[in-house]
DSSP file (Angstrom, degrees, kcal/mol; ACC not computed):
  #  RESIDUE AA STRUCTURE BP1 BP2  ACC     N-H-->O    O-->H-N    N-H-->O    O-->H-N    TCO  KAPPA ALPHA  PHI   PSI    X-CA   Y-CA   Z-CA
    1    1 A X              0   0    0      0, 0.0     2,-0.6     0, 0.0    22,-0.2   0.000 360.0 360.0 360.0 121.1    6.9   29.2   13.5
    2    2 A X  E     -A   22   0A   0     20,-1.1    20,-0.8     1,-0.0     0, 0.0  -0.886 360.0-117.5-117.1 145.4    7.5   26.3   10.9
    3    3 A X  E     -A   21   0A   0     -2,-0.6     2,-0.3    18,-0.1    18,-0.2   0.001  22.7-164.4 -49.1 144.3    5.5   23.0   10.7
    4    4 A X  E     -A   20   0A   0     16,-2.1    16,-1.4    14,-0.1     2,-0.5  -0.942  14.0-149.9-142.4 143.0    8.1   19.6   11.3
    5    5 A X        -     0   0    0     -2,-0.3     2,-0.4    14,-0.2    14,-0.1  -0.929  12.0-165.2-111.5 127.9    5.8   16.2    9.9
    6    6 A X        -     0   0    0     -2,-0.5     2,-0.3    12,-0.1    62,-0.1  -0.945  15.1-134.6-113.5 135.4    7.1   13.1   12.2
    7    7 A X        -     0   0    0     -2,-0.4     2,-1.0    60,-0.2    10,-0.2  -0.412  11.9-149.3 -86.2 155.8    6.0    9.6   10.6
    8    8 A X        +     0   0    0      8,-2.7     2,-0.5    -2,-0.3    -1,-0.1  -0.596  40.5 129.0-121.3  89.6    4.5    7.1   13.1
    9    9 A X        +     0   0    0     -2,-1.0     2,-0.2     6,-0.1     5,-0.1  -0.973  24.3 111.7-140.4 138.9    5.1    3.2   12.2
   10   10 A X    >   +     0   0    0     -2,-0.5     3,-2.2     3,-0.2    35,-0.0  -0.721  65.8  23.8 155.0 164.9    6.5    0.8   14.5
   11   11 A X  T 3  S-     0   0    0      1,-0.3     2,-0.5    -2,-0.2    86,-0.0   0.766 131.6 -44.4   2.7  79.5    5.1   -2.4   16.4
   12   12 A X  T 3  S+     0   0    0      1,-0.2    -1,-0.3    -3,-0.0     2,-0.3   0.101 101.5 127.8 103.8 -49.1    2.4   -3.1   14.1
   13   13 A X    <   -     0   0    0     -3,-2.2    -1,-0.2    -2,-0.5    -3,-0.2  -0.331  58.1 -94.4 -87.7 140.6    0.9    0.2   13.3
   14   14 A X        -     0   0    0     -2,-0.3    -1,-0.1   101,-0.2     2,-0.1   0.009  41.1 -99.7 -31.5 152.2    0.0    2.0    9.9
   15   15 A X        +     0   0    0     -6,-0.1     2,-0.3    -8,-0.1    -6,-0.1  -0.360  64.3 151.6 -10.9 122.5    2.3    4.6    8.1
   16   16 A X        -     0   0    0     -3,-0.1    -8,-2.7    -2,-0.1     2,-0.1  -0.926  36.6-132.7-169.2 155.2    0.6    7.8    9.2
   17   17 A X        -     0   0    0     -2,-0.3   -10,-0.1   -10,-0.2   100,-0.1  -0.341  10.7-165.1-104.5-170.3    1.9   11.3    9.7
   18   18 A X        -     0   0    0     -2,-0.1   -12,-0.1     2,-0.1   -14,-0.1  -0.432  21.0-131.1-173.2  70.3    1.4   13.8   12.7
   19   19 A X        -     0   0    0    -14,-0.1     2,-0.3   -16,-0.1   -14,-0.2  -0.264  22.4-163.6 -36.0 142.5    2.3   17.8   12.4
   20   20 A X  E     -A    4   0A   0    -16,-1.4   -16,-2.1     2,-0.0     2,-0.3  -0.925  11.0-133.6-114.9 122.5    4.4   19.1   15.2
   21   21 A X  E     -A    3   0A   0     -2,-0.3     2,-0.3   -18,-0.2    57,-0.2  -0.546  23.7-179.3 -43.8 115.5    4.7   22.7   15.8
   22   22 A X  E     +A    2   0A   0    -20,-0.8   -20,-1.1    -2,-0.3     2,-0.2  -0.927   2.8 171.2-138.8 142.1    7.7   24.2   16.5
   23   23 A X        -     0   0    0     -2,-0.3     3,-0.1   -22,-0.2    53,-0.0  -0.791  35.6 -60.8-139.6 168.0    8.8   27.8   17.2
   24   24 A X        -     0   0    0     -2,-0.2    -1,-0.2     1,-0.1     2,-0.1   0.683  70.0 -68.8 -14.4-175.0   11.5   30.3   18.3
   25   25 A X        -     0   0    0      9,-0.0     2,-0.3    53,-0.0    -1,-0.1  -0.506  54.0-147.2 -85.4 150.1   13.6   30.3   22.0
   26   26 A X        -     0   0    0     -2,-0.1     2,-0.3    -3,-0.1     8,-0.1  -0.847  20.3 -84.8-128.5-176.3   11.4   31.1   24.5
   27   27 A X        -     0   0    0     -2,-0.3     5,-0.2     1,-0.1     7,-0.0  -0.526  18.5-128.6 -71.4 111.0   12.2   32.9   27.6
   28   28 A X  S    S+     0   0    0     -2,-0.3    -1,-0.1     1,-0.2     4,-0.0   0.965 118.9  23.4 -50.9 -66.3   13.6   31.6   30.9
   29   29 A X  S    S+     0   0    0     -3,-0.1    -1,-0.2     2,-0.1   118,-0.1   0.585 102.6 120.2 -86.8   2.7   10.5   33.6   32.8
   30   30 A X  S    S-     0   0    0      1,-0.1    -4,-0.1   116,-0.1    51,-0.0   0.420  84.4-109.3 -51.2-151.9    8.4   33.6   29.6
   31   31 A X  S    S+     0   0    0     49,-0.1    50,-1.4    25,-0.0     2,-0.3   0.516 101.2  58.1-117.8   6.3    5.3   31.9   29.8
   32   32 A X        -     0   0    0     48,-0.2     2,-0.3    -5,-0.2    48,-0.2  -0.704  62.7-162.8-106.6 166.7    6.6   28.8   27.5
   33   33 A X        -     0   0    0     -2,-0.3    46,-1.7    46,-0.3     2,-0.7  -0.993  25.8-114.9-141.8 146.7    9.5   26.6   28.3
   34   34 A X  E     -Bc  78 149B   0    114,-1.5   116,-2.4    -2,-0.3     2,-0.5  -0.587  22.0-158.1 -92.6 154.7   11.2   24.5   25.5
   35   35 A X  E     -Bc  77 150B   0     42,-3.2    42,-1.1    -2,-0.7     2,-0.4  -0.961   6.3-169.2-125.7 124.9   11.0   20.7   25.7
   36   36 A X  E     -Bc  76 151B   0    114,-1.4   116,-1.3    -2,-0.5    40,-0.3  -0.880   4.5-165.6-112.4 141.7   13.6   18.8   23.8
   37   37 A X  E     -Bc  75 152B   0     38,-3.3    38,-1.8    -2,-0.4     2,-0.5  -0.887   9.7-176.4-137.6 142.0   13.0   15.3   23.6
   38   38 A X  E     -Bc  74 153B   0    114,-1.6   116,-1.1    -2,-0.3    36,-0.3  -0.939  20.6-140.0-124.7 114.1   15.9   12.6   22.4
   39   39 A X  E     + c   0 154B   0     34,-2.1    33,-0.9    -2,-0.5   116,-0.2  -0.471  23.0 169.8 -78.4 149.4   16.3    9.1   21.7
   40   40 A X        +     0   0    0    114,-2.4   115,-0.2    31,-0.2    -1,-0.2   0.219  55.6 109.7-136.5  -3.9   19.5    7.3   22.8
   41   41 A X  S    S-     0   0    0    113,-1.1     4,-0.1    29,-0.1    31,-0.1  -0.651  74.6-129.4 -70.4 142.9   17.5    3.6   21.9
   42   42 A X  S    S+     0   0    0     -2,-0.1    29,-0.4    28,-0.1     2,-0.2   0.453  88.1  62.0 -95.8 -35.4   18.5    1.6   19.1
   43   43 A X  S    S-     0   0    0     27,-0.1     2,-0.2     1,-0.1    -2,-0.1  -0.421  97.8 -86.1 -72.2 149.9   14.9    1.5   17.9
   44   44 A X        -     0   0    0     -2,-0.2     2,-0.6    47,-0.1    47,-0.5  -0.613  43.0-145.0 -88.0 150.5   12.6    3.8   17.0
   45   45 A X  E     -D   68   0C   0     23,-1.6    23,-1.6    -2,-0.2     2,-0.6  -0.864   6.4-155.8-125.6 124.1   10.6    5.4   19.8
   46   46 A X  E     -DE  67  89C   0     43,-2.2    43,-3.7    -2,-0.6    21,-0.2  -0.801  18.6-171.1-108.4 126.2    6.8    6.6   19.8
   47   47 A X  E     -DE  66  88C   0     19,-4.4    19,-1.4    -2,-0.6    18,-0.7  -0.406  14.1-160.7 -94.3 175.9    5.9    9.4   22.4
   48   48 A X  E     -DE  64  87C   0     39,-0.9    39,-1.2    17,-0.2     2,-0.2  -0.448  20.0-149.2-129.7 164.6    2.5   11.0   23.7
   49   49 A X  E     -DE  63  86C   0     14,-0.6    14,-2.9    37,-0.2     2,-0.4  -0.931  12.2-159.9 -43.8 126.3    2.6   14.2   25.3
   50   50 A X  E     +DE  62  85C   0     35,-1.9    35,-2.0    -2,-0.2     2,-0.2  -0.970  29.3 142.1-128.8 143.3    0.5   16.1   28.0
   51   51 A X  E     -D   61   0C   0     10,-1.7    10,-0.7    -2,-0.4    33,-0.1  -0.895  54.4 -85.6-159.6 171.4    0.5   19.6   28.4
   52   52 A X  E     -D   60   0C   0     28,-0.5     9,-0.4     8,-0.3     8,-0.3  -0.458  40.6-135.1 -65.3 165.0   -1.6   23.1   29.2
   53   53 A X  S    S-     0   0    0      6,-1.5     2,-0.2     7,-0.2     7,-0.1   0.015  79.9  -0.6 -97.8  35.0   -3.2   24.2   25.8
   54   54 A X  S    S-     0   0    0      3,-0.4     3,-0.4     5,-0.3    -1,-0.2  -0.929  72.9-108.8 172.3 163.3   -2.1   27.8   26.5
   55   55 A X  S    S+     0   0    0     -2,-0.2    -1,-0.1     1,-0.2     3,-0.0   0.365 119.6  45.9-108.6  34.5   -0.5   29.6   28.8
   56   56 A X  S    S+     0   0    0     -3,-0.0     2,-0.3    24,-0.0    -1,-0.2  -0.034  99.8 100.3-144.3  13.4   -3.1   31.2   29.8
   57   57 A X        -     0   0    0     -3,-0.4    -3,-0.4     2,-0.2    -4,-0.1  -0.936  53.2-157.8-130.3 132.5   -5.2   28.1   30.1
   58   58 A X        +     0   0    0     -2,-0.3    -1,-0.1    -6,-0.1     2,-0.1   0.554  66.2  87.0 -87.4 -15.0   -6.2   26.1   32.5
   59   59 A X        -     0   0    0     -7,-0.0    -6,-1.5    63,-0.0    -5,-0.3  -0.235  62.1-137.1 -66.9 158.4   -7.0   22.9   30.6
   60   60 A X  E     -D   52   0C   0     -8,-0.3    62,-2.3    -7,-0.1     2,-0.5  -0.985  11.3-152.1-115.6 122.7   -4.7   20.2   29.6
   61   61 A X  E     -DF  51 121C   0    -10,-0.7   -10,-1.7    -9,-0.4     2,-0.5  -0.737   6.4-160.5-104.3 142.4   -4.2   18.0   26.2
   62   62 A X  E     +DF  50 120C   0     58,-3.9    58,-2.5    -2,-0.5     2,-0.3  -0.937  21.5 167.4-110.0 140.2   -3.0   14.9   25.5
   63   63 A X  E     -DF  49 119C   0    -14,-2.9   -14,-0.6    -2,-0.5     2,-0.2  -0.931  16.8-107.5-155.9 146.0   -1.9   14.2   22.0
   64   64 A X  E     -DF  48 118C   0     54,-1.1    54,-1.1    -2,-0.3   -16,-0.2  -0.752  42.8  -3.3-143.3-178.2    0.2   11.3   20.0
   65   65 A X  E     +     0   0C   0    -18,-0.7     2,-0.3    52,-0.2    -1,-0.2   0.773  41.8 168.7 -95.3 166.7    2.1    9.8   18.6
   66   66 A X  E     -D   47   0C   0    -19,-1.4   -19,-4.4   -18,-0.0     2,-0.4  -0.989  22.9-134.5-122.2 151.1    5.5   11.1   17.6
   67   67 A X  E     -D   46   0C   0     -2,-0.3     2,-0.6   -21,-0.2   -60,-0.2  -0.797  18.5-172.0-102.4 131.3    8.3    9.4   16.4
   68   68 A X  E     -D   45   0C   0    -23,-1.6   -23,-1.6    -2,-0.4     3,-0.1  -0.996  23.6-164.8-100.3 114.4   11.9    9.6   17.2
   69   69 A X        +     0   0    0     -2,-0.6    -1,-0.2   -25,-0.2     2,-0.2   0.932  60.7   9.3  -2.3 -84.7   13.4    7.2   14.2
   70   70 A X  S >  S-     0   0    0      1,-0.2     3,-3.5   -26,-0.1   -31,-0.2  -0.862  87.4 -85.6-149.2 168.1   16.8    6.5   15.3
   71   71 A X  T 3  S+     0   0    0    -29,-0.4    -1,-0.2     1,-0.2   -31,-0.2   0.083 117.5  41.7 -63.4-157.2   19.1    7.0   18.3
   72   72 A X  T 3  S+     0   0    0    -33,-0.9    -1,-0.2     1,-0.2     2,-0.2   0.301  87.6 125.4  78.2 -30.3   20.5   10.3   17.9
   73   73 A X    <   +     0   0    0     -3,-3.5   -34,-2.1   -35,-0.1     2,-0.3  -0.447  32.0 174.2 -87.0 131.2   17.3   11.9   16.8
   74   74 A X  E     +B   38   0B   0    -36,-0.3   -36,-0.3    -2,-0.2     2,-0.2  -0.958  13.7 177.6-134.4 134.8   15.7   14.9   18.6
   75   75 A X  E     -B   37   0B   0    -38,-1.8   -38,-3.3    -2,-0.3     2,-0.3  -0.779  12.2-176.1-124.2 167.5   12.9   16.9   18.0
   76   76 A X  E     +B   36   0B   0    -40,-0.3     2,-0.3    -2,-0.2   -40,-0.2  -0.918   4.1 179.7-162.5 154.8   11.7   20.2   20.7
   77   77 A X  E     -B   35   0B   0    -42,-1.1   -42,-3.2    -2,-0.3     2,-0.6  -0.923  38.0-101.9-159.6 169.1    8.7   22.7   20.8
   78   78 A X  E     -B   34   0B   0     -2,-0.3     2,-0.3   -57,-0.2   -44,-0.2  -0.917  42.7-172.7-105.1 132.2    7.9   25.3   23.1
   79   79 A X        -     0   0    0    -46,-1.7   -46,-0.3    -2,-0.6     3,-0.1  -0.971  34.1 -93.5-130.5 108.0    5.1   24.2   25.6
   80   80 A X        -     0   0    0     -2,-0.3   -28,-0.5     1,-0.2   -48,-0.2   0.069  51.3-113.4 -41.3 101.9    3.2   26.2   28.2
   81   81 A X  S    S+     0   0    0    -50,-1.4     2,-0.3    64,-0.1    -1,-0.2   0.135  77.0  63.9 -67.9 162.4    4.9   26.0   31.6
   82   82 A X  S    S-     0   0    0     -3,-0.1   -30,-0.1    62,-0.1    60,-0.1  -0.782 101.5  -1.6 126.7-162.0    3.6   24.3   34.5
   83   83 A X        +     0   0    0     -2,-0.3     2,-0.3    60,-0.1    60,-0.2  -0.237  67.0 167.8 -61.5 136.3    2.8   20.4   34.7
   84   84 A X  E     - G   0 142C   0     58,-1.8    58,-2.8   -33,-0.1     2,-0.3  -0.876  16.1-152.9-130.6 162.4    3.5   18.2   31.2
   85   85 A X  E     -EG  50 141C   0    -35,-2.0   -35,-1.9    -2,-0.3     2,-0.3  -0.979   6.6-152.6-118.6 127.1    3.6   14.7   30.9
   86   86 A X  E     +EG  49 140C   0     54,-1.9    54,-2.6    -2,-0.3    16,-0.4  -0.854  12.2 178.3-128.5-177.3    5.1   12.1   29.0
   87   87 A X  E     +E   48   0C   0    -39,-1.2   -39,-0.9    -2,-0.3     2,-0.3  -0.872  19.7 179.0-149.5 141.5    4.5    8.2   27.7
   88   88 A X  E     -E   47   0C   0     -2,-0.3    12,-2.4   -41,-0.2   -41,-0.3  -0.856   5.8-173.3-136.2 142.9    7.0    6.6   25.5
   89   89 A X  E     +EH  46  99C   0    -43,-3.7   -43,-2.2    -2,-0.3     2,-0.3  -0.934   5.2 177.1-142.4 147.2    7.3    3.2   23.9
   90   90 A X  E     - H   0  98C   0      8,-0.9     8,-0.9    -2,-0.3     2,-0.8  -0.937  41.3-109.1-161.7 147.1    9.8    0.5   21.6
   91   91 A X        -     0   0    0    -47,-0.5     6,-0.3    -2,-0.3     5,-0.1  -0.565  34.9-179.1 -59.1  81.9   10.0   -2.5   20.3
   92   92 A X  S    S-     0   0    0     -2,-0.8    -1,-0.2     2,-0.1     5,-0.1   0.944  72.1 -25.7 -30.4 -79.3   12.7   -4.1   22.5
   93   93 A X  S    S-     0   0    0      3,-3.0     5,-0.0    -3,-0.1     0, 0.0  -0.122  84.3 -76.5-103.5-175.2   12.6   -7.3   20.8
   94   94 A X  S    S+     0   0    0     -2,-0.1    -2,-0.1     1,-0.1   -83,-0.0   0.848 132.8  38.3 -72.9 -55.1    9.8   -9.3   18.6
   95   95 A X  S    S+     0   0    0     -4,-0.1     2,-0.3    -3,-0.0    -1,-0.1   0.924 110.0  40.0 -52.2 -56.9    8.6   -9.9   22.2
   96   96 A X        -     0   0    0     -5,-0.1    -3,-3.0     2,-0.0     2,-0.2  -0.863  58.9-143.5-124.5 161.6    8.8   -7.3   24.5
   97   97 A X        -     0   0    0     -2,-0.3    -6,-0.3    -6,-0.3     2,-0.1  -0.972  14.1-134.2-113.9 112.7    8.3   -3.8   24.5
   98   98 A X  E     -H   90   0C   0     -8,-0.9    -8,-0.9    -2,-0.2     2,-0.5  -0.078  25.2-158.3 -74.6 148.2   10.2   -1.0   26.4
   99   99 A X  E     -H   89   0C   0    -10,-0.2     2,-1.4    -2,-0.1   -10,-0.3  -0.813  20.7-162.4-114.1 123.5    8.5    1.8   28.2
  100  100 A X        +     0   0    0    -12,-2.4    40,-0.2    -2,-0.5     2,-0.2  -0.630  41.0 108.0 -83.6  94.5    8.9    5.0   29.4
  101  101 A X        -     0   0    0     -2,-1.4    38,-0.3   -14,-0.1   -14,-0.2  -0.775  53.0 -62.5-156.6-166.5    6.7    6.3   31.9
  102  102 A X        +     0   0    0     36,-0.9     5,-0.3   -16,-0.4     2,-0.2  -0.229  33.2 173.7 -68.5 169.6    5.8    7.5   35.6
  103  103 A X    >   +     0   0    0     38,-0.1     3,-1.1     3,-0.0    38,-0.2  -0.812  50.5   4.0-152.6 169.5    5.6    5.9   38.8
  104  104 A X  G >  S-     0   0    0      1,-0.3     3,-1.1    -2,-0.2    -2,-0.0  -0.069 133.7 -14.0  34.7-127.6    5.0    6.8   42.5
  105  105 A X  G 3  S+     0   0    0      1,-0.3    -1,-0.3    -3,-0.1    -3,-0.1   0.768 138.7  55.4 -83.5  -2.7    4.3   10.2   42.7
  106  106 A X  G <  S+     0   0    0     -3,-1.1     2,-0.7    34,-0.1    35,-0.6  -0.080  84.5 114.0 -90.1  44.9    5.5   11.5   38.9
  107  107 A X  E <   +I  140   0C   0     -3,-1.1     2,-0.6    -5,-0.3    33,-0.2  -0.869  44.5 179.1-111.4 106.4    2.9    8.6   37.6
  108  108 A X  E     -I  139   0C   0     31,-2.0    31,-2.2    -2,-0.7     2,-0.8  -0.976  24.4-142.1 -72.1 108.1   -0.6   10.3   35.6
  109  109 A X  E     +I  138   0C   0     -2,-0.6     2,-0.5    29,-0.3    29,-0.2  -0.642  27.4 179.8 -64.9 100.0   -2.6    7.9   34.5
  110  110 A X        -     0   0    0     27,-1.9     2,-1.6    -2,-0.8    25,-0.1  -0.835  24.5-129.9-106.1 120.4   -3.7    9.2   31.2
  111  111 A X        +     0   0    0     -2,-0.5     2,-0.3    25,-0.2    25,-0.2  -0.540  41.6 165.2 -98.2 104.7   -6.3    7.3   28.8
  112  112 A X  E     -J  135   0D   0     -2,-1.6    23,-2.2    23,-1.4     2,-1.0  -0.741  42.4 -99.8-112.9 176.0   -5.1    7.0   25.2
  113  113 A X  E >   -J  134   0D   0     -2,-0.3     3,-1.3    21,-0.3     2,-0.4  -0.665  25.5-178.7 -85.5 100.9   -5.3    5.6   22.0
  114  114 A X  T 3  S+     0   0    0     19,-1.4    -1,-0.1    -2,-1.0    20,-0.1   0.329  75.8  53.0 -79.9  16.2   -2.9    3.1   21.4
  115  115 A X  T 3  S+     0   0    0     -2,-0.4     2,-0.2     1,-0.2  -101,-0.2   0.430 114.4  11.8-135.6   8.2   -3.7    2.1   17.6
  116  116 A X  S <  S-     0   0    0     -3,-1.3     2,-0.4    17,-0.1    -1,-0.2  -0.960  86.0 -75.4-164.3-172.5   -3.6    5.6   15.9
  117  117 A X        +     0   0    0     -2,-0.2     2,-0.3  -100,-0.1   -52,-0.2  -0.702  53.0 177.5 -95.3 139.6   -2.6    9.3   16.3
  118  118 A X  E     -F   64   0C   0    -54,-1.1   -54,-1.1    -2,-0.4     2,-0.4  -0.998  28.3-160.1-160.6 153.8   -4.7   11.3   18.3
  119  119 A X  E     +F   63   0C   0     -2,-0.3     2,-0.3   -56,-0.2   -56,-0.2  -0.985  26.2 156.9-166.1  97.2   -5.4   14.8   19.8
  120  120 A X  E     -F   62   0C   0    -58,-2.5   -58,-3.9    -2,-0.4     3,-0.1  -0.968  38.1-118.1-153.5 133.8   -7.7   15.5   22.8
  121  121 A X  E     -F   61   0C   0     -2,-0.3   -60,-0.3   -60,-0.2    -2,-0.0  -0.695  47.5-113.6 -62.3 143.5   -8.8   18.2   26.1
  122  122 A X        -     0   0    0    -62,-2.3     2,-0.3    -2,-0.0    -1,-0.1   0.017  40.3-164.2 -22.8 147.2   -8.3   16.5   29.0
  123  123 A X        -     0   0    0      1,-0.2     3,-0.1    -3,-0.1    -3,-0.0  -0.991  25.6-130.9-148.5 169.4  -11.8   16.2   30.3
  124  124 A X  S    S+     0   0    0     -2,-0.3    -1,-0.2     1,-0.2    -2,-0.0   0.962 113.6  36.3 -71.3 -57.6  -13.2   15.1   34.5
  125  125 A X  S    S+     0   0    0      2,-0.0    -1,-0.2     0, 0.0     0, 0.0   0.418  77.6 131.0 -91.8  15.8  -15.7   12.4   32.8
  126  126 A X        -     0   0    0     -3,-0.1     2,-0.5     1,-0.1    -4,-0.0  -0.097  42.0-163.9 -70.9 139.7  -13.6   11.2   29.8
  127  127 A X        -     0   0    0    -16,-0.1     2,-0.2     2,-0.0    -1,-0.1  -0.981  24.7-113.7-124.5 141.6  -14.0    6.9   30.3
  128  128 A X        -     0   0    0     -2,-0.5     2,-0.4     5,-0.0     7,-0.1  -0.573  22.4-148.7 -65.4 147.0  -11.3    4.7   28.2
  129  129 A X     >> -     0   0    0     -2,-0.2     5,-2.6     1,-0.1     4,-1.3  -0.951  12.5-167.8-137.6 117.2  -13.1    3.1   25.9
  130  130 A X  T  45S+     0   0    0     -2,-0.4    -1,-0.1     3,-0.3     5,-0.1   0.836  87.8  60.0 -77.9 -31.9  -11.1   -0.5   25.2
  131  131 A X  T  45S+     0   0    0      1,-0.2    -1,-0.2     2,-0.1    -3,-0.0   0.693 103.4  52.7 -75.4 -10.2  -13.1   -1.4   22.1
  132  132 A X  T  45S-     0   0    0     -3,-0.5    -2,-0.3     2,-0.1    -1,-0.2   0.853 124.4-106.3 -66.8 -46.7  -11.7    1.7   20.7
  133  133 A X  T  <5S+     0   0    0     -4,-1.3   -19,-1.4     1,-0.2     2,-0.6   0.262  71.4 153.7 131.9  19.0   -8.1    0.7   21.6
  134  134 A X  E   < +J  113   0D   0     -5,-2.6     2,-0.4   -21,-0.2   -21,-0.3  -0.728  17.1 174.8-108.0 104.0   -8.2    3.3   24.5
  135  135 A X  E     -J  112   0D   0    -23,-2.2   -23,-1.4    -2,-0.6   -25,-0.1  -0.988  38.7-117.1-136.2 141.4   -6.1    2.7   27.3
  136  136 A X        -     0   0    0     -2,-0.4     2,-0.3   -25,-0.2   -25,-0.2   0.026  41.4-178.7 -54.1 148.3   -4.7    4.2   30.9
  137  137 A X        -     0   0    0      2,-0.0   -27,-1.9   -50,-0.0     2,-1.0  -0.975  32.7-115.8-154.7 151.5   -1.2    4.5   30.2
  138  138 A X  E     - I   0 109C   0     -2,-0.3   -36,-0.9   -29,-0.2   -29,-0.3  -0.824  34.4-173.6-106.4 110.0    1.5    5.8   33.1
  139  139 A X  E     - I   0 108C   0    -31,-2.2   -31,-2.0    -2,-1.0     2,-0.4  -0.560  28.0-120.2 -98.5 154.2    2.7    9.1   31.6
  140  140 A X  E     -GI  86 107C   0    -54,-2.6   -54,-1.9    -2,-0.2     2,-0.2  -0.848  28.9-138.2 -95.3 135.4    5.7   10.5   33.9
  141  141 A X  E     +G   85   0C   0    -35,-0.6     2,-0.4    -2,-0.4   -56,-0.2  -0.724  25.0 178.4-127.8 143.4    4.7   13.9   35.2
  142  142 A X  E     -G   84   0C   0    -58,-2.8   -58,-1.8    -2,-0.2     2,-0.2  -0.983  15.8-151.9-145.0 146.3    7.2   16.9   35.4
  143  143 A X        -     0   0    0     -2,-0.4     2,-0.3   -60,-0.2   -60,-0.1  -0.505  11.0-173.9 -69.7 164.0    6.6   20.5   36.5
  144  144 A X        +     0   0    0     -2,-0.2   -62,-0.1     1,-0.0    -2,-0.0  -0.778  17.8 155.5-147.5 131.6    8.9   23.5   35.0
  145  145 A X  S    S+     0   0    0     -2,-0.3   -64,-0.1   -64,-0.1    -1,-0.0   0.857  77.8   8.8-114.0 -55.5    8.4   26.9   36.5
  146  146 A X  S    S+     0   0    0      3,-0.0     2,-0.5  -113,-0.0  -116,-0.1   0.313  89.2 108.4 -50.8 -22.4   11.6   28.5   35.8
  147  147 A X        -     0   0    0      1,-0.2     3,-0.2  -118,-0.1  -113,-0.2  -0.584  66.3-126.9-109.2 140.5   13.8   26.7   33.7
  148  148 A X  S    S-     0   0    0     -2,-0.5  -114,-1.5     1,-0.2     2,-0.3   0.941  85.7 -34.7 -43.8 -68.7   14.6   27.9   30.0
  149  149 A X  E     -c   34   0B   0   -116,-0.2     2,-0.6    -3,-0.1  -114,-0.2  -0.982  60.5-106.4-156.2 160.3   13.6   24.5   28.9
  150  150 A X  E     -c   35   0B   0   -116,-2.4  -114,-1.4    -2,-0.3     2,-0.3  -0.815  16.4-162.3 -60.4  68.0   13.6   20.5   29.6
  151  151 A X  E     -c   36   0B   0     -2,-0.6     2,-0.3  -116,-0.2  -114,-0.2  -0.436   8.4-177.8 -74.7 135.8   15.6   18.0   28.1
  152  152 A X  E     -c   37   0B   0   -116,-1.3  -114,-1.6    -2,-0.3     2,-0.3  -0.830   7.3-165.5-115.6 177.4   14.4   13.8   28.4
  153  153 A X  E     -c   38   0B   0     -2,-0.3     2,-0.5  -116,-0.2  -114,-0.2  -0.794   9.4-151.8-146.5 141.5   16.6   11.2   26.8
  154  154 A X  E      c   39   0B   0   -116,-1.1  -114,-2.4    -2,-0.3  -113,-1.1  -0.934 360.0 360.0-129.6 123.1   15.0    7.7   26.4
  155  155 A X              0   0    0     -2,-0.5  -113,-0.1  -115,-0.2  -116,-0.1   0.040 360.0 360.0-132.0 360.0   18.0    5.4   26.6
């Protein structure tokens, strides 16, 4: 496995770094699948992620942010199949900001922290807490049971 450091600055928010894990191919019926994700936006674009934290675990993590730079850019890890989630954001404009994220039934409403990097189990009583910066956000929900790996595109 080797370490990849993605830098996180965009709308506002500090310079700050964030390790990402990445490892080997995994296995169409292994117990991982790889998850590419790729910007095709002109802007740089900050994910979150939701995932299992094993595959042998029934709990879930949320953790942010990472940065895709510039379009072209893609980074992948291997992630423990069954439901993940993702959240993505960019600067359109000075004004608006674009979003990636669920609706109807692929919408989780997942409470993060929108003003730094952060790293947490899921928990049943977890409350957003707004004077933290902590807010419900609509992360897009995907299954994989089978498939070698995922790719998403945020165009």
């Amino acid at each position: 496995m080797r370490g990849l450091t993605l830098a996180l600055s965009i709308a506002g928010l500090s310079l700050l770094t964030l390790p990402v894990v990445i490892s080997g191919p995994s296995q169409a019926q292994g117990p991982t699948f790889k998850l590419e994700l790729c910007s095709a936006f002109g802007k740089p674009v900050l994910l979150s992620i939701l995932h299992r934290v094993a595959p042998n675990d029934q709990r879930y993590m949320v953790k942010g942010w990472f940065m895709l730079e510039k379009q072209g850019q893609c980074a992948s890890g291997d992630l423990p199949r069954g439901i993940f989630g993702t959240f993505a954001f960019s600067r359109a404009s000075d004004t608006d900001i674009k979003t990636w994220g669920g609706t109807g039934d692929n919408l989780l409403p997942i409470c993060v922290n929108v003003s730094k990097p952060f790293e947490r189990i899921l928990t049943d009583n977890y409350k957003c807490q707004e004077e933290n910066k902590e807010f419900l956000l609509p992360f897009e929900g995907r299954k994989v049971t089978n498939e070698p790996g995922v790719k998403i595109v945020f165009r």
